[in-house]
C-alpha positions in Angstrom: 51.8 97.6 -99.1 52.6 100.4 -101.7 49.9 99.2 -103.6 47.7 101.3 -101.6 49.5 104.8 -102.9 48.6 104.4 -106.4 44.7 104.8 -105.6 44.5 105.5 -101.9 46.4 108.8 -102.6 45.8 112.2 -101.3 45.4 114.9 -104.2 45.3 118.0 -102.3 44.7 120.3 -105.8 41.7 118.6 -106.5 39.8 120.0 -104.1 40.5 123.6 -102.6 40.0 124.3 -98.7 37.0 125.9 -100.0 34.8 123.4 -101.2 31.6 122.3 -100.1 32.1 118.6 -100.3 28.8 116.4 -100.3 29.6 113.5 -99.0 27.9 110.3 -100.2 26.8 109.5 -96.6 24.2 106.9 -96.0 20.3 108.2 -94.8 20.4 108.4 -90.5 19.0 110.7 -87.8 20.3 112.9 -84.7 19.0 113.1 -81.5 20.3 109.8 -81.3 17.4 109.8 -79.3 15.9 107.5 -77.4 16.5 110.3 -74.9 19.2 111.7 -76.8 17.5 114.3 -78.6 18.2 117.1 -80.7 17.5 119.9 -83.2 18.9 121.3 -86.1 20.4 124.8 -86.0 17.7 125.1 -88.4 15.8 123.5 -85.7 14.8 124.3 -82.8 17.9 124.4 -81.2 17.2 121.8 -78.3 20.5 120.0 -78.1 20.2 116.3 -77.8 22.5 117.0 -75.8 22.1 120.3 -74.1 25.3 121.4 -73.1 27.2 124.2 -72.2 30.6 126.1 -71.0 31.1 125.0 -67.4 32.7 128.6 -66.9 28.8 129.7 -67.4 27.8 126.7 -64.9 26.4 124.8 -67.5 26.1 121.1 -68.3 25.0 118.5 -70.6 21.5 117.4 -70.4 21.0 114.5 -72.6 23.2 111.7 -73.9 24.0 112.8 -77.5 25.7 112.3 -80.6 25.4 115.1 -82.4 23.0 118.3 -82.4 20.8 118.2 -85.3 17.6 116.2 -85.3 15.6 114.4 -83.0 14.1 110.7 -83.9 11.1 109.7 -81.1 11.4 106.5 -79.6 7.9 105.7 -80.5 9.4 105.4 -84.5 10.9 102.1 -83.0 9.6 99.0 -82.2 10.3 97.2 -78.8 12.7 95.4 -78.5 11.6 91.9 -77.8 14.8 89.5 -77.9 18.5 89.9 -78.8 18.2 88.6 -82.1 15.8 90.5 -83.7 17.6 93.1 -81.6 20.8 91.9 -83.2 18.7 91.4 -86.8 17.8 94.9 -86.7 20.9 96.1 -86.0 22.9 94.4 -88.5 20.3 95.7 -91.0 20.5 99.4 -90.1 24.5 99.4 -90.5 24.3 97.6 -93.5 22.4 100.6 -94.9 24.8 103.1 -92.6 21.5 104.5 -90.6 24.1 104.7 -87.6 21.7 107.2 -85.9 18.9 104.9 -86.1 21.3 102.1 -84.9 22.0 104.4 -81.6 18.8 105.2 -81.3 17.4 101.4 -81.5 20.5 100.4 -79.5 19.8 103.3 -76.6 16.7 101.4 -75.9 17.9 98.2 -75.9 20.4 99.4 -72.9 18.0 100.9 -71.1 15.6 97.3 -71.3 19.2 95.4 -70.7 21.3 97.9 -69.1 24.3 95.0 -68.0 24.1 93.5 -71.6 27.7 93.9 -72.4 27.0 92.8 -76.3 24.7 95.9 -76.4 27.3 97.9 -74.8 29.5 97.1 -77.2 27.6 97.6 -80.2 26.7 100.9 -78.9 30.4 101.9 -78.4 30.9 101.1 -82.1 28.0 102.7 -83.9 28.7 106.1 -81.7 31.9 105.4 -83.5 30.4 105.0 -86.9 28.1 108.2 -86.7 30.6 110.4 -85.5 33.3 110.0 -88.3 29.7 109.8 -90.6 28.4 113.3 -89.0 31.9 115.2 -88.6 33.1 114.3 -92.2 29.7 116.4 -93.5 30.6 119.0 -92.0 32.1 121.8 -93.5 33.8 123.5 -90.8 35.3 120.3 -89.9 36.2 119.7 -93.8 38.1 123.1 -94.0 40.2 122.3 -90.7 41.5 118.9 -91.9 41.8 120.5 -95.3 44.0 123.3 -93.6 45.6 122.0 -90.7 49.5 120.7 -91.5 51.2 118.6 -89.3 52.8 120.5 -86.8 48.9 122.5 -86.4 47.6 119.4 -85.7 49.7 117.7 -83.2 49.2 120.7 -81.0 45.2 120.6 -81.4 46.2 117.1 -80.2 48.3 117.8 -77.5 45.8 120.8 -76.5 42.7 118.1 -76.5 45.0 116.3 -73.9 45.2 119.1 -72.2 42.4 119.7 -71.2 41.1 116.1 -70.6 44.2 116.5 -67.8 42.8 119.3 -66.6 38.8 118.8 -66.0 37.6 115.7 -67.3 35.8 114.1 -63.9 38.2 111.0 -64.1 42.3 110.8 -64.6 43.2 109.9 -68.1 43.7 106.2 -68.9 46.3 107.4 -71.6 46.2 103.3 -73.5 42.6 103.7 -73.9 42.7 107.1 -75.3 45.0 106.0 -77.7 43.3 102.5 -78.5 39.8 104.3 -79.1 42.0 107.1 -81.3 43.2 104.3 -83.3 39.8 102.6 -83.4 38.7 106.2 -84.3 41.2 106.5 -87.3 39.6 102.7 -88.8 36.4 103.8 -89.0 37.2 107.0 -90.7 39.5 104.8 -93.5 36.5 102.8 -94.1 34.1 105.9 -94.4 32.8 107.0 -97.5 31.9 110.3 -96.4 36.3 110.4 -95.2 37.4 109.1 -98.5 35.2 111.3 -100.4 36.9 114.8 -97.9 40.1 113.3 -99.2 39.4 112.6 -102.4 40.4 108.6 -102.3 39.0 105.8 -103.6 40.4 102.8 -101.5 39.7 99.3 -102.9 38.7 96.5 -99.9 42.1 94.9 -100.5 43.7 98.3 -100.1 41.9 98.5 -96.8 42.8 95.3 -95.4 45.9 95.7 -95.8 46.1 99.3 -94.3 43.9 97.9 -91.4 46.3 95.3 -90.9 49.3 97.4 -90.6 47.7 99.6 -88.0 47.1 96.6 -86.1 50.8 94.9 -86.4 52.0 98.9 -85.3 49.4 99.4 -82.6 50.4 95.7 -81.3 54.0 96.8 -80.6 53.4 100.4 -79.1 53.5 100.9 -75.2 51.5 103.6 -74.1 51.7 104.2 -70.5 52.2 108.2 -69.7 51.8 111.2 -72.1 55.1 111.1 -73.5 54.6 107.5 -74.9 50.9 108.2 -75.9 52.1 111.5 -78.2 55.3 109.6 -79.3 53.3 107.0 -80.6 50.5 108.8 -82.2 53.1 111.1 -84.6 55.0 107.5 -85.0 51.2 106.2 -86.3 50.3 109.4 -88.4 53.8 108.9 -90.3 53.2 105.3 -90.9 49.8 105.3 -92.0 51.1 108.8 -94.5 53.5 107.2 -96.0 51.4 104.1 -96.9 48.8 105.4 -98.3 49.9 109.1 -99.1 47.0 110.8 -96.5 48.6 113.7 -94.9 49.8 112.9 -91.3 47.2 115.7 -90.4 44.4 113.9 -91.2 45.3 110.9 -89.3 46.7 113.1 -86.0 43.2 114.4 -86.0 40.9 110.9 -86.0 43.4 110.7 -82.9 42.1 114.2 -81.2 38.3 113.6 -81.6 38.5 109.7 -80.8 40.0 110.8 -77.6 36.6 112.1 -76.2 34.6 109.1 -77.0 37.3 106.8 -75.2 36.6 109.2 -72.0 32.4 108.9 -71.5 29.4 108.7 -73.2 29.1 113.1 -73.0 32.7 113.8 -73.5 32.7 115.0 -77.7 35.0 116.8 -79.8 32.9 119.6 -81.9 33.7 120.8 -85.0 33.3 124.5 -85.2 29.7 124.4 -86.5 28.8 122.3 -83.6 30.4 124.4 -81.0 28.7 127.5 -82.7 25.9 125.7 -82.2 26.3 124.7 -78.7 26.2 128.3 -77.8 23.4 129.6 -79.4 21.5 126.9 -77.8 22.7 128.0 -74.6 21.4 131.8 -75.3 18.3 130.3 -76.6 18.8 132.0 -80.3 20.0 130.6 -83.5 20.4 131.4 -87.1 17.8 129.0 -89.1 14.4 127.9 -90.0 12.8 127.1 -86.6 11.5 123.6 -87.3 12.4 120.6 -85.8 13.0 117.3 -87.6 12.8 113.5 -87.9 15.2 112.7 -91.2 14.2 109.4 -93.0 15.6 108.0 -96.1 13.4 109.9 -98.4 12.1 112.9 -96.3 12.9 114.8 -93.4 9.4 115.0 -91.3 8.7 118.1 -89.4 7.7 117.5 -86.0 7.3 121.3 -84.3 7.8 124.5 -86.0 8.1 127.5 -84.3 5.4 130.1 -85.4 7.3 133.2 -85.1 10.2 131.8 -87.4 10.7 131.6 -90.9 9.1 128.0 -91.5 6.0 129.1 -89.4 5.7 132.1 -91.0 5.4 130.3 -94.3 2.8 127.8 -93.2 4.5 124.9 -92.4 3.2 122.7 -89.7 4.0 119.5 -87.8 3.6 116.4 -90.1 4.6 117.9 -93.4 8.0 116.4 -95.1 10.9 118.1 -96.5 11.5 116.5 -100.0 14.6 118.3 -101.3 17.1 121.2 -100.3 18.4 123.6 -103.3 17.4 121.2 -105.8 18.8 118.1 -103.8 16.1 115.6 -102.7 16.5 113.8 -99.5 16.6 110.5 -100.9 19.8 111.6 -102.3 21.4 113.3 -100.0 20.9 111.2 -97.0 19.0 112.2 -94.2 21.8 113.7 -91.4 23.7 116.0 -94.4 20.0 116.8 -96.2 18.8 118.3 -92.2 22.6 120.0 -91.7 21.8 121.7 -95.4 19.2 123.9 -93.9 21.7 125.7 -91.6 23.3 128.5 -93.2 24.3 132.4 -92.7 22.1 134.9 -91.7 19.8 136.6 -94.1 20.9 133.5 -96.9 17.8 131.9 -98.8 17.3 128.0 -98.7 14.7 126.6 -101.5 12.7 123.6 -100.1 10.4 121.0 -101.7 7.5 119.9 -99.4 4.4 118.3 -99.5 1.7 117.9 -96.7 0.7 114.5 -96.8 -2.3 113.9 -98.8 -1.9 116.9 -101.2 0.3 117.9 -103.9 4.2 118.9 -103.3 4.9 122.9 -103.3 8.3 124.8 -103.6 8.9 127.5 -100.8 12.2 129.8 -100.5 12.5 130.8 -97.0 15.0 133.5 -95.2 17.2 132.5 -92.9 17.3 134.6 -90.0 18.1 134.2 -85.7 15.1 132.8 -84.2 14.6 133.2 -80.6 13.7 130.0 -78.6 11.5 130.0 -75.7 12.3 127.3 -73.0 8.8 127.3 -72.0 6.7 126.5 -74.7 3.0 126.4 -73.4 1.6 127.6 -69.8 -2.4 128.2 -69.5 -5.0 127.3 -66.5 -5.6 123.4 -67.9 -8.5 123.5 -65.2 -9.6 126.6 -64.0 -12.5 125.3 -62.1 -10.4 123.7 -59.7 -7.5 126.8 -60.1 -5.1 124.3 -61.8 -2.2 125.7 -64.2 0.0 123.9 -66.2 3.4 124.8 -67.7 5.6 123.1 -70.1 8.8 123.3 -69.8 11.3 122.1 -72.7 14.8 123.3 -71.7 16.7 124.9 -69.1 18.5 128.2 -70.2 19.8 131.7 -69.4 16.2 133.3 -70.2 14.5 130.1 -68.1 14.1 132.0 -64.9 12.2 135.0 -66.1 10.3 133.2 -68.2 9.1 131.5 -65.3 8.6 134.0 -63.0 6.7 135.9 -66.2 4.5 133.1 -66.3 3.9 132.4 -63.0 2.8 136.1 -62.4 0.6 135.2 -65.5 -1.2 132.4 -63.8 -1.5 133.8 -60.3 -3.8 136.5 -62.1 -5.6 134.0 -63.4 -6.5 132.2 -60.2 -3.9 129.8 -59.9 -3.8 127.3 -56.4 -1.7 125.0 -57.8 0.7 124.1 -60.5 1.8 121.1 -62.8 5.3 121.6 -64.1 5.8 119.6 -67.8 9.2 118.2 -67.9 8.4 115.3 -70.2 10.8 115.2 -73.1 13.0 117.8 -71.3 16.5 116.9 -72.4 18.2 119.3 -69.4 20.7 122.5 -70.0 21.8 124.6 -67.8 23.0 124.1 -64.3 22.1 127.4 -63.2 18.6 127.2 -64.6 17.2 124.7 -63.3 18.8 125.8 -59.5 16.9 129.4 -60.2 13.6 127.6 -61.1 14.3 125.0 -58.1 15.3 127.7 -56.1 11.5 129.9 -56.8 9.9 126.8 -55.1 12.0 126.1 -52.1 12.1 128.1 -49.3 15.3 126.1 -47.7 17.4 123.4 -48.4 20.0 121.8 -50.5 18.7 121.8 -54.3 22.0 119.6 -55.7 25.5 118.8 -54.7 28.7 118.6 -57.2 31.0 116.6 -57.2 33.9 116.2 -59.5 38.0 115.1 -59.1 38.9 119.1 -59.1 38.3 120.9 -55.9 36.7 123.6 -57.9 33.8 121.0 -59.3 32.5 120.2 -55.8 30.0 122.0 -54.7 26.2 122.2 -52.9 23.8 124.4 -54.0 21.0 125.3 -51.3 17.8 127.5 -51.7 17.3 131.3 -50.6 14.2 132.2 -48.9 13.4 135.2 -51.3 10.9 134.9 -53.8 9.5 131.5 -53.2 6.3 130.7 -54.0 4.0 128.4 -51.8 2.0 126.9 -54.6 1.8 123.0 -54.3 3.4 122.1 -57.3 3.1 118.6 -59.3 6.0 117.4 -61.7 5.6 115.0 -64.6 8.7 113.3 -65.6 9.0 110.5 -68.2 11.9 108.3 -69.7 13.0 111.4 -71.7 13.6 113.8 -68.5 17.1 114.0 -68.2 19.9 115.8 -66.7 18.6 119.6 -65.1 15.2 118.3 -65.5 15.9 115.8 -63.0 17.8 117.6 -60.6 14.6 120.1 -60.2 12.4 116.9 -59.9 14.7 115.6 -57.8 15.0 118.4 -55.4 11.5 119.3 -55.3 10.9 115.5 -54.4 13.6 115.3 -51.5 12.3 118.3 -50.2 8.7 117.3 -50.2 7.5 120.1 -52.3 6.4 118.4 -55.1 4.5 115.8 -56.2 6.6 113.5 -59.3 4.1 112.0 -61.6 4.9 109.7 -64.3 7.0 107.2 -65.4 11.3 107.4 -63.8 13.2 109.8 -65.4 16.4 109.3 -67.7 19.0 108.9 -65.2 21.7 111.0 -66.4 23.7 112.3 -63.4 27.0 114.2 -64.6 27.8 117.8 -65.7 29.6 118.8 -68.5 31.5 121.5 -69.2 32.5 123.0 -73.2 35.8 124.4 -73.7 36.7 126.4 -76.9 40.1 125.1 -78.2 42.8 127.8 -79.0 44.7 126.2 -81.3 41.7 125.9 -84.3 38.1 127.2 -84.4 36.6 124.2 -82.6 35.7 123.1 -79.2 35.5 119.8 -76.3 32.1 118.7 -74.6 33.9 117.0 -71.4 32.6 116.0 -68.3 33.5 117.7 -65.1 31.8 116.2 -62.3 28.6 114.0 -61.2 25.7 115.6 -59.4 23.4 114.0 -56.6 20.1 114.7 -55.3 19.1 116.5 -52.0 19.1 112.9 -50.7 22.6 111.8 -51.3 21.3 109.9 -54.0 23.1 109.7 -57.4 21.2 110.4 -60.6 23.0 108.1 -62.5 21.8 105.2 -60.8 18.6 104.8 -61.8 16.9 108.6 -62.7 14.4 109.8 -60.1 11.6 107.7 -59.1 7.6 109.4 -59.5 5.6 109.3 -56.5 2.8 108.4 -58.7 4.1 106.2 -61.6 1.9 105.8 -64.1 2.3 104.3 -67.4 2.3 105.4 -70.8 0.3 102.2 -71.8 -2.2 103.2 -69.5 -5.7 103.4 -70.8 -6.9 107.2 -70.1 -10.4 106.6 -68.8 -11.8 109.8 -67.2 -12.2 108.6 -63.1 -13.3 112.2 -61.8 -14.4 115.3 -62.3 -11.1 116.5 -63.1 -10.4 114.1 -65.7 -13.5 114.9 -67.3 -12.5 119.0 -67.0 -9.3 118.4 -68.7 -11.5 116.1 -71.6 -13.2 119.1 -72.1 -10.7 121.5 -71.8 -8.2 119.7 -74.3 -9.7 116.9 -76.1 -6.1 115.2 -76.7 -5.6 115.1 -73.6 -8.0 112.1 -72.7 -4.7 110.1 -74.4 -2.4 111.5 -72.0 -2.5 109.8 -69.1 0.5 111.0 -67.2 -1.0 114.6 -67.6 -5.1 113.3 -66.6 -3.1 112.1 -63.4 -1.1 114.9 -62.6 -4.4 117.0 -62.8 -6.2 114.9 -60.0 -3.2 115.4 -58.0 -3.0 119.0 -58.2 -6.7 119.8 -57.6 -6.7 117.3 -54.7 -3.8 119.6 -52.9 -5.5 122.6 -52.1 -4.4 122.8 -48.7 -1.5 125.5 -47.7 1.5 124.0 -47.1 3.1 123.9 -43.7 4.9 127.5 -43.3 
């Protein structure tokens, strides 16, 4: 077994705490997507997940990986049987595209959702992109880098802390250390971990390490706290003084696996992430303002936003991002190449892109703080008939008033009735999406809480003031998730709205992030489930439309309205959960019932 020192060593003066390492991670994508959907910090600043502090009443809105980059499910096929499911699969980890894995996997669950071999394949490449994504980046680099042995068994201990304290559901203290463990093998088989530590492990080497944990882990009774931190210092010595990795380094695979053994939204974020996190929640952040697709040899820009650096320079949607600083893509993989365009304020970033069809161009944009709007489009779609439309693509603190703004807007413009977008909408804020649910109900409960503290249980009902009487429409899709559908989901049980469209994600809990004390880094946990007006629980099954329609539909113009909208909006005719929500809303003229 000492054969692993010799090469599997850690040589902590070759590289200094202050190195930017470039891990030689393999090409994948971010908003894991298929809802899970997110921007860079460069981005847009939609978290795949959106997230936030449960002090500020925030919660999680979609199921995510990481927050970087969002991948549409339309970039994969459907999924027709489990083994070209399983063909596919195989393929994509081959080539280490764990986020496309997720993302291809996501919708596999969601066609299959009792297929416990999709399950598990899921559980193992959220594995696999986690170690990939936290081992690129730099924050996280210069806390393993940093951290000694007693700093890292109380990050540890202060992760199980607060799992005690608000996770939704009491710790299972064997799994959290069988899924650390798990954790900890992925990370000794990870390039992008060997290449942080400056190792170079042979297969042999690993087989044999891999082996040891196993014959350790098989003797180890973890039943209580004690026995769980007893055993993870006894594993973090054993696995040091094999293979010469400081016992840091393997006490911390321990305190990030133990979120992922918890739930799907439970996370550990690195202090990038957690930075990130927050600015999302303001609706600002430091970066480019685009948002991106990564593939192996470009990262495609699918929405830029014009007052931001990258709009300011001309990019639009479509155009490809061929290399960062001199780096191409190709090279650099597609997650680290999108986590390159973050930076400080004010720095400069040199990029390579071409519009397709017409010669490549070098740009040097400014990094700067970019101010995100939640509501990216409102306008009368049909003002014949008095019908205005809003699209709304996250819930934040600035949501409210950016309603009520727009809704003052409209009513100038001779609105009777409104469409509310929440396609795509990945959720955010618990709060938000109360305040907006709350300016269309006059009564009423809006969503309940419900979680194992005292504290997370609670009902959230309507106030008179303020409300407006306008019939109201809602479009939901497969992408809706989390806030978006508790504001379809009240407006629906309280028969104020109309739901259009296809059923909605079906992500029903609330998530709280905590900053962690004892390092510059923070938890995503989940703190209680919420339920619908009805009683009924989000998670099983998303909110239903009142008028489903289908994305395959064909988008024929039946009426007048139809027509109005082809007019209005020539893409439109193609979009025929919006052509429908149209007919609805200029068919409900009539005041409502006071």
């Amino acid at each position: 077994m000492r054969s692993c020192l010799t090469i599997f060593q850690w040589r902590r003066n070759d590289v200094s705490s202050k190195d930017v390492v470039s891990p030689t991670e393999s090409k994948s994508r971010s908003r894991f997507d298929s809802p899970t959907t997110s921007l860079v910090r460069s981005g847009l600043g939609r978290l795949g997940c959106w997230v936030a502090p449960l002090a500020l009443g925030a919660f999680l809105g979609l199921p995510s990986v990481e927050a970087q980059v969002r991948i549409p499910v339309a970039a994969f096929e459907p999924v027709s049987n489990a083994e070209t499911l399983l063909a596919d699969v195989e393929r994509l980890e081959g080539e280490g595209r764990w986020s496309e894995v997720l993302s291809l996997l996501e919708r596999a669950r969601r066609e299959d959702p009792t297929n416990s071999l999709i399950l598990t394949r899921q559980r193992s490449a959220r594995m696999h992109f986690d170690s990939q994504r936290r081992h690129a980046d730099t924050s996280f680099v210069r806390l393993v880098r940093s951290a000694d042995h007693r700093q890292a068994a109380q990050i540890y201990g202060e992760v199980l802390d607060k799992i005690e304290t608000f996770h939704v559901d009491t710790p299972d203290y064997g799994a959290l250390f069988q899924q650390g463990r798990e954790s900890l093998l992925v990370a000794l088989h990870s390039d992008a971990f060997h290449e942080v530590h400056q190792v170079a492990p042979t297969e042999a080497q690993l087989a044999l390490i891999d082996q040891l944990i196993a014959d350790r882990a098989r003797v180890m009774r973890v039943a209580d706290r004690r026995s769980l931190e007893a055993a993870v210092e006894e594993m973090a010595e054993t696995v040091s003084q094999e293979t010469g990795l400081p016992p840091a380094a393997v006490t911390m695979e321990f305190a990030c696996g133990a979120t992922a053994a918890l739930d799907w939204y439970s996370s550990f974020l690195t202090g990038d992430q957690y930075d990130e996190v927050m600015s999302q929640i303001r609706g600002d952040f430091v970066g480019l303002g685009v948002e991106l697709r990564p593939t192996d040899e470009f990262l495609e820009i699918l929405d830029v936003i014009e007052s931001g650096p990258a709009g300011e320079a001309g990019l639009r949607a479509g155009d490809r991002i061929l290399s960062i600083d001199g780096q191409t893509v190709q090279s650099l993989g597609g997650n680290p190449a999108a986590d390159r365009l973050r930076g400080e304020e004010n720095s400069a970033v040199r990029l390579r892109v071409e519009t397709p069809g017409t010669p490549a161009r070098d740009l040097t944009l400014t990094r700067r703080r970019v101010e995100i709007a939640s509501i990216r489009e409102a306008q009368m779609i049909d003002p014949l008939n008095g019908v205005a439309y809003v699209r709304l693509a996250a819930f934040q603190r600035t949501t409210r008033d950016e309603m009520l703004k727009h809704l003052w807007d409209l009513h100038r413009q001779g609105m009777k009735s409104l469409v509310i977008d929440l396609r795509g909408n990945p959720g955010g804020l618990l709060d938000a999406a109360v305040d907006v649910a709350d300016l269309f109900l006059p009564a009423g409960t809006i969503v309940t809480t419900r979680g194992r503290n005292f504290e997370e249980n609670h009902v959230h009902r309507a106030r008179f003031e303020g409300t407006w009487r306008v019939p109201v429409v809602v479009m939901i899709d497969g992408d809706s998730a989390s806030a978006s559908e508790i504001l379809a989901g009240a407006l629906r049980d309280n028969d104020r709205a109309t739901i259009v469209g296809e059923r909605s994600y079906g992500k029903g809990s609330v998530q709280g992030i905590f900053a962690l004390n004892s390092c510059p880094a923070g938890l995503r946990l989940t703190t209680s489930k919420f339920y619908s007006p009805s009683g009924h629980a989000i998670s099983d099954g998303g909110v239903e439309p009142n008028v489903p329609v289908a994305l395959d539909q064909n988008a024929t113009p039946v009426s007048d309205a139809a027509t109005t909208v082809t007019t209005l909006r020539p893409s439109f005719d193609a979009d025929p959960i919006l052509a429908m929500a149209i007919r609805v809303a200029s068919g409900e003229m009539r005041p409502l019932q006071p």
